[in-house]
PDB file of N, CA, C and O in Angstrom:
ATOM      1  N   UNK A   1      74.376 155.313  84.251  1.00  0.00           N
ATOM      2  CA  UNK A   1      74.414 155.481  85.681  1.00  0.00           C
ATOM      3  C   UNK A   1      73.145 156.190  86.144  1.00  0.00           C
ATOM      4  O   UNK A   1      73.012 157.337  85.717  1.00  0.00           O
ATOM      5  N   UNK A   2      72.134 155.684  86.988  1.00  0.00           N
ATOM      6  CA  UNK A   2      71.153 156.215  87.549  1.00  0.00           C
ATOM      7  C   UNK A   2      71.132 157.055  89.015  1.00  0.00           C
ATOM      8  O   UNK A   2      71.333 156.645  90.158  1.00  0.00           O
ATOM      9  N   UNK A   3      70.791 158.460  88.481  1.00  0.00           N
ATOM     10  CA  UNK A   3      70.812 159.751  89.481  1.00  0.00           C
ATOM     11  C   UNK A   3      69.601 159.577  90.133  1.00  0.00           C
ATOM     12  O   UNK A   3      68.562 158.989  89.836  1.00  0.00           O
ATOM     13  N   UNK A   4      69.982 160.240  91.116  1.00  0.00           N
ATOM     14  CA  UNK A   4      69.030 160.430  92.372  1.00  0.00           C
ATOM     15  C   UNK A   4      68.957 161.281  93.042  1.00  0.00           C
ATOM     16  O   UNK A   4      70.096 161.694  93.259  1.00  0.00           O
ATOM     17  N   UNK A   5      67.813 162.169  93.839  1.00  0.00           N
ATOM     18  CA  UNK A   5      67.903 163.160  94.428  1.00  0.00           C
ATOM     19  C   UNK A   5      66.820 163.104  95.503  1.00  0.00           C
ATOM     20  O   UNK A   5      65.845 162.423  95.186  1.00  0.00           O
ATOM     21  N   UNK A   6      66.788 163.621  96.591  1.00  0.00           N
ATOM     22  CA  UNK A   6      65.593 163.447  97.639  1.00  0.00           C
ATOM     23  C   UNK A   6      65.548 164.806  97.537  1.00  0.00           C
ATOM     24  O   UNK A   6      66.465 165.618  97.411  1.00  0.00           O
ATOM     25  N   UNK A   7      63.556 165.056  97.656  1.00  0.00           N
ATOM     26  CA  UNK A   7      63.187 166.138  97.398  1.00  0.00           C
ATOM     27  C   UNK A   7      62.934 166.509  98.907  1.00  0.00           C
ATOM     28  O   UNK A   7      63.311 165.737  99.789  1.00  0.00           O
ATOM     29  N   UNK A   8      62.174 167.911  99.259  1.00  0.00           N
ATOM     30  CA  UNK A   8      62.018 168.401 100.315  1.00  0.00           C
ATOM     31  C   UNK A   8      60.818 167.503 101.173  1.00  0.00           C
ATOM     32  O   UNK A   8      60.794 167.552 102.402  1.00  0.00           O
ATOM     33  N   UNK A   9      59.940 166.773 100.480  1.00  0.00           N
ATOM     34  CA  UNK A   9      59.209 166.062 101.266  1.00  0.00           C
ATOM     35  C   UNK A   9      59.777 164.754 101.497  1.00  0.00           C
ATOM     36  O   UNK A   9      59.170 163.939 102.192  1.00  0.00           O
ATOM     37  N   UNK A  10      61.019 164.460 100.909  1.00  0.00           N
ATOM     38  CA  UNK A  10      61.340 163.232 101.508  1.00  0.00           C
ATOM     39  C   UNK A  10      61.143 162.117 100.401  1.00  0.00           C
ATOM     40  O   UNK A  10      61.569 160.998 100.686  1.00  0.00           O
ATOM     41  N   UNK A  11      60.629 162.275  99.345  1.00  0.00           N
ATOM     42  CA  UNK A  11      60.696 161.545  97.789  1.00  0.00           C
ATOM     43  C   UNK A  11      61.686 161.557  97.122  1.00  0.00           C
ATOM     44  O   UNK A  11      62.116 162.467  96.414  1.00  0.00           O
ATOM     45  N   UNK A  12      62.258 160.157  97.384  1.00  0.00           N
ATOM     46  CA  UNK A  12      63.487 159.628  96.077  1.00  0.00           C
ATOM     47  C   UNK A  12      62.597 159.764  94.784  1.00  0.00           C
ATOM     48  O   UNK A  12      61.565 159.171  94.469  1.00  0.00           O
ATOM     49  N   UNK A  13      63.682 161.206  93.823  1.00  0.00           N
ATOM     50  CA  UNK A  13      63.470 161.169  92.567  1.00  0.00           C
ATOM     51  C   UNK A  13      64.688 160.532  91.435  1.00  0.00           C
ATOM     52  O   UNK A  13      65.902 160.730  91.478  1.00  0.00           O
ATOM     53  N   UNK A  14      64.120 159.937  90.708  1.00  0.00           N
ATOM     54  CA  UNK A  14      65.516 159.311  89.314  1.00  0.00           C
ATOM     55  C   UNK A  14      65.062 160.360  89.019  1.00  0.00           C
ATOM     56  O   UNK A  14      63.956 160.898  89.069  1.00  0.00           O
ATOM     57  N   UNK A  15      66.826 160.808  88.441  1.00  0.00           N
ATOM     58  CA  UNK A  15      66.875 161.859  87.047  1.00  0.00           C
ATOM     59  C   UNK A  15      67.534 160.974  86.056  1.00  0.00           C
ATOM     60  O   UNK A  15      68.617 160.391  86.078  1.00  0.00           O
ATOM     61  N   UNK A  16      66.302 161.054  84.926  1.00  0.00           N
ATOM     62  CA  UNK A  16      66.921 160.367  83.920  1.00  0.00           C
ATOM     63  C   UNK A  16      67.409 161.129  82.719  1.00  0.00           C
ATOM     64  O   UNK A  16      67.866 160.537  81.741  1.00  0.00           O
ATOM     65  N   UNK A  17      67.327 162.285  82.778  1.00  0.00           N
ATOM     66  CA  UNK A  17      67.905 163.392  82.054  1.00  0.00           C
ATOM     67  C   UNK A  17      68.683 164.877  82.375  1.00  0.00           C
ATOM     68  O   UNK A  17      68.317 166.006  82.045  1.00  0.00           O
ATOM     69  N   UNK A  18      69.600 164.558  82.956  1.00  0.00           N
ATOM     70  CA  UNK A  18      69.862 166.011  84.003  1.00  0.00           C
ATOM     71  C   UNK A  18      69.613 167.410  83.432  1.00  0.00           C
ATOM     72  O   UNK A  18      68.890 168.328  83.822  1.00  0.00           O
ATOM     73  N   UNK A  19      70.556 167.267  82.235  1.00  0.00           N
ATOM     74  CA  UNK A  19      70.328 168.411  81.474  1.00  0.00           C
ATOM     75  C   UNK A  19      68.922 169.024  81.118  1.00  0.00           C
ATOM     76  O   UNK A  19      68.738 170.232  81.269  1.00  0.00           O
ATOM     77  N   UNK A  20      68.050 168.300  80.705  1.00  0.00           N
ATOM     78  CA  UNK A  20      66.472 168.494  80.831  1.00  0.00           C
ATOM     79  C   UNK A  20      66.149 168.622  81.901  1.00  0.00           C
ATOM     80  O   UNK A  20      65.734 169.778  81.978  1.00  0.00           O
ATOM     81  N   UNK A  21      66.072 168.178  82.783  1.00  0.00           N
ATOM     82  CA  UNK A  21      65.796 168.648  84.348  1.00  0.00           C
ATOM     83  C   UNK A  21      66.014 169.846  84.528  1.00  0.00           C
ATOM     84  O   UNK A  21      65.161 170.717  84.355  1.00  0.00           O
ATOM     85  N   UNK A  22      66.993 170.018  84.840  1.00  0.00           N
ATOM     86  CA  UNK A  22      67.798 171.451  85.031  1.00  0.00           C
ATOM     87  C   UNK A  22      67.222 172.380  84.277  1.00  0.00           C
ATOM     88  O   UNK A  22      67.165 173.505  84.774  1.00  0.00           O
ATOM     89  N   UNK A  23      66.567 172.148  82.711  1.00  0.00           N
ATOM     90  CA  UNK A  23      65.994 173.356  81.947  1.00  0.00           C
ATOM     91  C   UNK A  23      64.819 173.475  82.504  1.00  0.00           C
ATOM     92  O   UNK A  23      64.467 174.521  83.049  1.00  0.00           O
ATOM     93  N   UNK A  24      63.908 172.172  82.413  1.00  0.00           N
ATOM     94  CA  UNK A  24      62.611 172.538  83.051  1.00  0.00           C
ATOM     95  C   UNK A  24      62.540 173.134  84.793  1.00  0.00           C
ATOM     96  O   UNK A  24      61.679 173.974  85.055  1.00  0.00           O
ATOM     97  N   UNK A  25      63.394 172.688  85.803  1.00  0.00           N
ATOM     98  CA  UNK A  25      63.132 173.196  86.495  1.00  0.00           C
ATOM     99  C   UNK A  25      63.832 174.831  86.668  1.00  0.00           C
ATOM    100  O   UNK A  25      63.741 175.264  87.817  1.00  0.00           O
ATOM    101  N   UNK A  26      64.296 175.468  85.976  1.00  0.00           N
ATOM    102  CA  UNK A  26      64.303 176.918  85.482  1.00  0.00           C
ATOM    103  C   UNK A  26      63.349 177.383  84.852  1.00  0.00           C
ATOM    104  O   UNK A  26      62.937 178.510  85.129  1.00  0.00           O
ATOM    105  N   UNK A  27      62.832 176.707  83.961  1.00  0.00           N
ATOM    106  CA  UNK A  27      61.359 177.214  83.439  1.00  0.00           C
ATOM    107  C   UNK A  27      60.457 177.494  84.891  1.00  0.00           C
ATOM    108  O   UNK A  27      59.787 178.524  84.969  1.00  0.00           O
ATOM    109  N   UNK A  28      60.489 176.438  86.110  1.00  0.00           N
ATOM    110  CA  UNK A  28      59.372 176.590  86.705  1.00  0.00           C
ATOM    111  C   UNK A  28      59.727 177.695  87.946  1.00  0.00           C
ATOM    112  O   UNK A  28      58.922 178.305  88.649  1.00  0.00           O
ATOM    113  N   UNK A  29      60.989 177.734  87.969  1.00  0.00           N
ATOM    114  CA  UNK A  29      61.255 179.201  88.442  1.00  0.00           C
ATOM    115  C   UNK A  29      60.736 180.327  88.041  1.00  0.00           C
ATOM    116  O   UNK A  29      60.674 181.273  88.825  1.00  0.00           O
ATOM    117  N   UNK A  30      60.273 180.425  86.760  1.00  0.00           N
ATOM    118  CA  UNK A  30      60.318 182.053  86.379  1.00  0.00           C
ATOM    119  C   UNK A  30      58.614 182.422  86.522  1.00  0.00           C
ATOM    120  O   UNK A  30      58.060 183.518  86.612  1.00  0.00           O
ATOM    121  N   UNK A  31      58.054 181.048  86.501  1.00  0.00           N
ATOM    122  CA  UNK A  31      56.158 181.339  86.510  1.00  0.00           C
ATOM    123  C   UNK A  31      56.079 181.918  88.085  1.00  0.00           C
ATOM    124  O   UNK A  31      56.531 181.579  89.179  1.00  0.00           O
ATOM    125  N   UNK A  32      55.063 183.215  87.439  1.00  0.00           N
ATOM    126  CA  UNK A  32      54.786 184.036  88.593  1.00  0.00           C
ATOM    127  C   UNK A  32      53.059 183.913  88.449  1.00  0.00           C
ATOM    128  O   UNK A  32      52.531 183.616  87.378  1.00  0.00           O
ATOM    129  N   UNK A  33      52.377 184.157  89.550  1.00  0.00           N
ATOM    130  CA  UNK A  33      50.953 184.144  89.421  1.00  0.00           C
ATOM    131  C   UNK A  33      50.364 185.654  89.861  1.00  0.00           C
ATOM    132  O   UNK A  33      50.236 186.074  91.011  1.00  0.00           O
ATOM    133  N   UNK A  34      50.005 186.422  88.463  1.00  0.00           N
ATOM    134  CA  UNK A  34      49.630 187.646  88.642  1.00  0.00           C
ATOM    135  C   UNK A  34      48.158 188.113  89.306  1.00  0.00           C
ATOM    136  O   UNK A  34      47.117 187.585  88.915  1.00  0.00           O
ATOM    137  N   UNK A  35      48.164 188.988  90.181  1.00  0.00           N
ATOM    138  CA  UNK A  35      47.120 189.526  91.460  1.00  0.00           C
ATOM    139  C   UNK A  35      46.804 187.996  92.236  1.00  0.00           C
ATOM    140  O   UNK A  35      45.694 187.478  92.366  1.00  0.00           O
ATOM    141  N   UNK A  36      48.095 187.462  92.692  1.00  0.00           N
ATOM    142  CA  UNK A  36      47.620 186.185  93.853  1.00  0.00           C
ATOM    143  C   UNK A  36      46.689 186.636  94.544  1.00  0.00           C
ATOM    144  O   UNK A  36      46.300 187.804  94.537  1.00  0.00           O
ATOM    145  N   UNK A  37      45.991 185.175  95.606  1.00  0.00           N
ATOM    146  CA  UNK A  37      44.933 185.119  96.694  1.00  0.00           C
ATOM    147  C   UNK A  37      46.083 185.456  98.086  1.00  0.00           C
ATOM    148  O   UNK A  37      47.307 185.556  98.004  1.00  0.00           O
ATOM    149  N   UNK A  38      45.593 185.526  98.791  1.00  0.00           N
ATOM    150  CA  UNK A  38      46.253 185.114  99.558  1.00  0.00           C
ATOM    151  C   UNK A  38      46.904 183.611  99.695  1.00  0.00           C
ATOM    152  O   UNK A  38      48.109 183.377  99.778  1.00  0.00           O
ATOM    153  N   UNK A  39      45.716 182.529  99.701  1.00  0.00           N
ATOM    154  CA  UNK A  39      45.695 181.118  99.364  1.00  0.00           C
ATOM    155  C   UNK A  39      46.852 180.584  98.140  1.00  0.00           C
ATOM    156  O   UNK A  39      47.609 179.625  98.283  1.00  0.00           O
ATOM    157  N   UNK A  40      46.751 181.612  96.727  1.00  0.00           N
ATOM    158  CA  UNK A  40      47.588 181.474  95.936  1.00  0.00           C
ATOM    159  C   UNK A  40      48.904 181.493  96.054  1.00  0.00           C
ATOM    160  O   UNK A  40      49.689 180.628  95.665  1.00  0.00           O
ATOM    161  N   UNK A  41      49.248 182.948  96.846  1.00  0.00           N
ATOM    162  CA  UNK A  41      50.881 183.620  96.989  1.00  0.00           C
ATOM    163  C   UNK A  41      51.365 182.643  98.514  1.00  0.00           C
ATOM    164  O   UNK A  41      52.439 182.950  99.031  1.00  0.00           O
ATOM    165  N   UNK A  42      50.647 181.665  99.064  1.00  0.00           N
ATOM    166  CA  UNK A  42      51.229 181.192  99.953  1.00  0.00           C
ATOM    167  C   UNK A  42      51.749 179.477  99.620  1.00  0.00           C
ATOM    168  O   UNK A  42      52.547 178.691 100.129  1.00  0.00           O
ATOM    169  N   UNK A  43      50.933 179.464  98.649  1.00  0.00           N
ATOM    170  CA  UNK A  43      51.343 177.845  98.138  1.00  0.00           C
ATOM    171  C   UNK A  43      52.426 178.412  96.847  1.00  0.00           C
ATOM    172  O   UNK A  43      53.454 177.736  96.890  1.00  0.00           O
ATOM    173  N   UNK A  44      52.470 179.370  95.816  1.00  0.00           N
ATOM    174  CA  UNK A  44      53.737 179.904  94.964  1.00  0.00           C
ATOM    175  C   UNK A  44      54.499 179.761  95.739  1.00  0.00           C
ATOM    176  O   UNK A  44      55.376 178.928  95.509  1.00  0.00           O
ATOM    177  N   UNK A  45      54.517 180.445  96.909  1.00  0.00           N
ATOM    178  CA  UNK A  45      55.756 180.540  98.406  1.00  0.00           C
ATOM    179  C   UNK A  45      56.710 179.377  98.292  1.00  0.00           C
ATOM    180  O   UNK A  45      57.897 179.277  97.983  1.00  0.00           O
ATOM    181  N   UNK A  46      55.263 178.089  98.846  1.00  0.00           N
ATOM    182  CA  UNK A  46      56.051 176.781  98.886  1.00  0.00           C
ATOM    183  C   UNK A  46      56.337 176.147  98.282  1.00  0.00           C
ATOM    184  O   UNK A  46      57.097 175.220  98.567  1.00  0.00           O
ATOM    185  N   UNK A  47      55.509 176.525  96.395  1.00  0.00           N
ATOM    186  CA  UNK A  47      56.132 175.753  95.198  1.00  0.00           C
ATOM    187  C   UNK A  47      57.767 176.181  95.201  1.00  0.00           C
ATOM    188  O   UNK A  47      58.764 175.472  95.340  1.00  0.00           O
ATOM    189  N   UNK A  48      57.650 177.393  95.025  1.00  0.00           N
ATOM    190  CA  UNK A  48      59.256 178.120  94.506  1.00  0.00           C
ATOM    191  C   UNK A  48      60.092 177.639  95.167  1.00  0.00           C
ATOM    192  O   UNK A  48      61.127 177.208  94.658  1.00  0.00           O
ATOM    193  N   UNK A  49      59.750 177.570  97.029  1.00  0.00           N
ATOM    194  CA  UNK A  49      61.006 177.275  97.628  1.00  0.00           C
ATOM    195  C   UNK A  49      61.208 175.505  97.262  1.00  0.00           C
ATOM    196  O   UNK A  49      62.269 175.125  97.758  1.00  0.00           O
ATOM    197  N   UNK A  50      60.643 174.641  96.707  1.00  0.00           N
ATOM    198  CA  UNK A  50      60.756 173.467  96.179  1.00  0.00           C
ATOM    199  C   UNK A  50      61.007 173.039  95.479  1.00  0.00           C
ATOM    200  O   UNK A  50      61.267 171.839  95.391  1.00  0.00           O
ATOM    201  N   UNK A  51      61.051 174.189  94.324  1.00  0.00           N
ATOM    202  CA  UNK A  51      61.882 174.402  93.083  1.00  0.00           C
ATOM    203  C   UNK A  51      63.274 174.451  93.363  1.00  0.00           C
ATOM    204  O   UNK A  51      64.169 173.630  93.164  1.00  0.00           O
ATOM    205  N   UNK A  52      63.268 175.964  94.035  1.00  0.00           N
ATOM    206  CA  UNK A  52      64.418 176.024  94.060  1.00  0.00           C
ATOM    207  C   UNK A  52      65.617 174.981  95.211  1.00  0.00           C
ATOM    208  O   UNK A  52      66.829 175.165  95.324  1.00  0.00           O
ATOM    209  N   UNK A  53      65.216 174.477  95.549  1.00  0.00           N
ATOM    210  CA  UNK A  53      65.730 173.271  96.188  1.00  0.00           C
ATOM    211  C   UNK A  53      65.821 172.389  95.330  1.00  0.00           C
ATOM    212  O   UNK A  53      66.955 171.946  95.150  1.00  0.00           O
ATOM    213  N   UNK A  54      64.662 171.802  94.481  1.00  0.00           N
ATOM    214  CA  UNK A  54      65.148 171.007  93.307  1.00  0.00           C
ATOM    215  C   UNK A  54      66.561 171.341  92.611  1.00  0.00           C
ATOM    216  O   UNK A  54      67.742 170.995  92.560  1.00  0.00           O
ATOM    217  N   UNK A  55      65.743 172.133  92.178  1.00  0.00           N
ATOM    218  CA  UNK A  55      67.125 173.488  91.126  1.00  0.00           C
ATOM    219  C   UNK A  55      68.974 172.651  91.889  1.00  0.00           C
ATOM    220  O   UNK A  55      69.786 171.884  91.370  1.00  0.00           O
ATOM    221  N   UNK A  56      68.938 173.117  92.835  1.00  0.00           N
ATOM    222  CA  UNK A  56      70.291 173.324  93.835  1.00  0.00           C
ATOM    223  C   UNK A  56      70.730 172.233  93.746  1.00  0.00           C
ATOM    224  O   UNK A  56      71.960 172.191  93.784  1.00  0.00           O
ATOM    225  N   UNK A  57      70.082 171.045  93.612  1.00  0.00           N
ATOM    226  CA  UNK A  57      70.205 169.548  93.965  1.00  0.00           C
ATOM    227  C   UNK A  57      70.224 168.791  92.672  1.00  0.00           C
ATOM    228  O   UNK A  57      70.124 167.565  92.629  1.00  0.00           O
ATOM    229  N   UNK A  58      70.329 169.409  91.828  1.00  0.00           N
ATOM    230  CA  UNK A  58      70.484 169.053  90.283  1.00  0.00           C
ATOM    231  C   UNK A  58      71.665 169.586  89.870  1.00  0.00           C
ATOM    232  O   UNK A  58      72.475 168.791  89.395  1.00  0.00           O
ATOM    233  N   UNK A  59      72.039 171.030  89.951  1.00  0.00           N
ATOM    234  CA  UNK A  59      73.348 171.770  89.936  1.00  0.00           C
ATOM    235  C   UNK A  59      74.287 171.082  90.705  1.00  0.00           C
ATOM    236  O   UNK A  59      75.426 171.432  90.397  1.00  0.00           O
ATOM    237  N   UNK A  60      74.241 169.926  91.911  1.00  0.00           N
ATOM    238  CA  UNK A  60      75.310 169.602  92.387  1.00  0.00           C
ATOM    239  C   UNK A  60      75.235 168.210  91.412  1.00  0.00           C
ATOM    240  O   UNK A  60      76.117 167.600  90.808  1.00  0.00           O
ATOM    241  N   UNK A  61      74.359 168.080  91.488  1.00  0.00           N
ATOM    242  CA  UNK A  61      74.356 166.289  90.354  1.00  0.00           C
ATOM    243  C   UNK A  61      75.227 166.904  89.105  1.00  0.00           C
ATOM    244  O   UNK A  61      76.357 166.516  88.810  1.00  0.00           O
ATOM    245  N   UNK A  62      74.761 167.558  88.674  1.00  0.00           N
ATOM    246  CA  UNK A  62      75.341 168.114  87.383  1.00  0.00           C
ATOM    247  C   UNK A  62      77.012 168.342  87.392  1.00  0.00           C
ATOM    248  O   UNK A  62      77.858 168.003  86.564  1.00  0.00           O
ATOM    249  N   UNK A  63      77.136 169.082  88.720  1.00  0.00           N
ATOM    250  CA  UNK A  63      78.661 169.672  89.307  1.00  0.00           C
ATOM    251  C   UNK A  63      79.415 168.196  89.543  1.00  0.00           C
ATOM    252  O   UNK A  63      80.614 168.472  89.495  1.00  0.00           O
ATOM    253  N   UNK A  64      79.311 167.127  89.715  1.00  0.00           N
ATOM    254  CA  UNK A  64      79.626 166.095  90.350  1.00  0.00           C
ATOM    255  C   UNK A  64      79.673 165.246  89.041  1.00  0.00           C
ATOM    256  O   UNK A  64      80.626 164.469  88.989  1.00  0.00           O
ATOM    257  N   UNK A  65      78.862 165.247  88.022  1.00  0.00           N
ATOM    258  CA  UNK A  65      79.255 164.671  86.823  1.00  0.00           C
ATOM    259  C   UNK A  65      80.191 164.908  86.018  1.00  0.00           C
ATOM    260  O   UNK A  65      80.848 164.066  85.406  1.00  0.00           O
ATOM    261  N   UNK A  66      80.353 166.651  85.954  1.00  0.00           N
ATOM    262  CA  UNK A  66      81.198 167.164  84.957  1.00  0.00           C
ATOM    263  C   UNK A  66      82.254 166.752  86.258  1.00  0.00           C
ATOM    264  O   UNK A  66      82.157 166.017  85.275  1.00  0.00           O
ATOM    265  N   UNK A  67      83.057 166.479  87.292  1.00  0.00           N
ATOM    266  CA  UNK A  67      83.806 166.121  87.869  1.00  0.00           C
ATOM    267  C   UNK A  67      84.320 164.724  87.427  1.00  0.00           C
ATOM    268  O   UNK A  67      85.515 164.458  87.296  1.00  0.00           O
ATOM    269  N   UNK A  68      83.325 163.880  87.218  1.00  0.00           N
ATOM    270  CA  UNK A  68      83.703 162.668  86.757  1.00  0.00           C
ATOM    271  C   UNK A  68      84.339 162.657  85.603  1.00  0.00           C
ATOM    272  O   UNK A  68      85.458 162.145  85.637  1.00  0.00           O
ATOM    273  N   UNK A  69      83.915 163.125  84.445  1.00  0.00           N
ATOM    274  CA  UNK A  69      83.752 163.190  83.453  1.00  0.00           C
ATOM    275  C   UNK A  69      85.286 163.681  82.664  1.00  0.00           C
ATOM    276  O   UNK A  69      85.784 163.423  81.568  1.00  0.00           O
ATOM    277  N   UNK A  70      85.692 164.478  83.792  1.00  0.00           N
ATOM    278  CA  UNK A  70      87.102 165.495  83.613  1.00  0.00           C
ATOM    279  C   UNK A  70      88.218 164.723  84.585  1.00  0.00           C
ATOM    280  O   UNK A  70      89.376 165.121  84.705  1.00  0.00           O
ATOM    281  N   UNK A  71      87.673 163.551  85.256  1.00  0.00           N
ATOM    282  CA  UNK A  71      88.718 162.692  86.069  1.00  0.00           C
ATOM    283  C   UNK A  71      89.027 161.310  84.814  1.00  0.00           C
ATOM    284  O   UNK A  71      90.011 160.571  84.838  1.00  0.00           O
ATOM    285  N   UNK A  72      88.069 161.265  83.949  1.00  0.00           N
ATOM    286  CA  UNK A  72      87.655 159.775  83.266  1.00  0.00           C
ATOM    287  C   UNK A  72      88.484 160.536  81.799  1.00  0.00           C
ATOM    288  O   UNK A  72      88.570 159.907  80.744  1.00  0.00           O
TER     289      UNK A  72
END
């Protein structure tokens, strides 16, 4: 069954591995960029909050499988 998720700019992504997804995008949560620019700490800003929107939108894919999964 092929997953799907629309990101914050509006890009249909396939997840073809949720569980991997879900790890890597926790990995990209935790990178911090030490003595930012200004220029730097304002695009981290808008990576993270894109992450973490990824993040959220994988946890419900994920939440919605193990639903299936426990109905099947």
């Amino acid at each position: 069954m092929k997953r799907y998720i629309i990101d914050k700019e509006g890009n249909l992504l396939e997840v073809t591995d949720l569980k991997t997804a879900i790890f890597q995008v926790a990995m990209y949560l935790t990178y911090e960029i030490k003595n930012p620019t200004q220029e730097e700490e304002a695009f981290h800003k808008k990576r993270l909050s894109y992450w973490k929107d990824i993040y959220s939108k994988l946890v419900i894919l994920k939440q919605d499988a193990d639903k299936t999964t426990a109905i099947n």
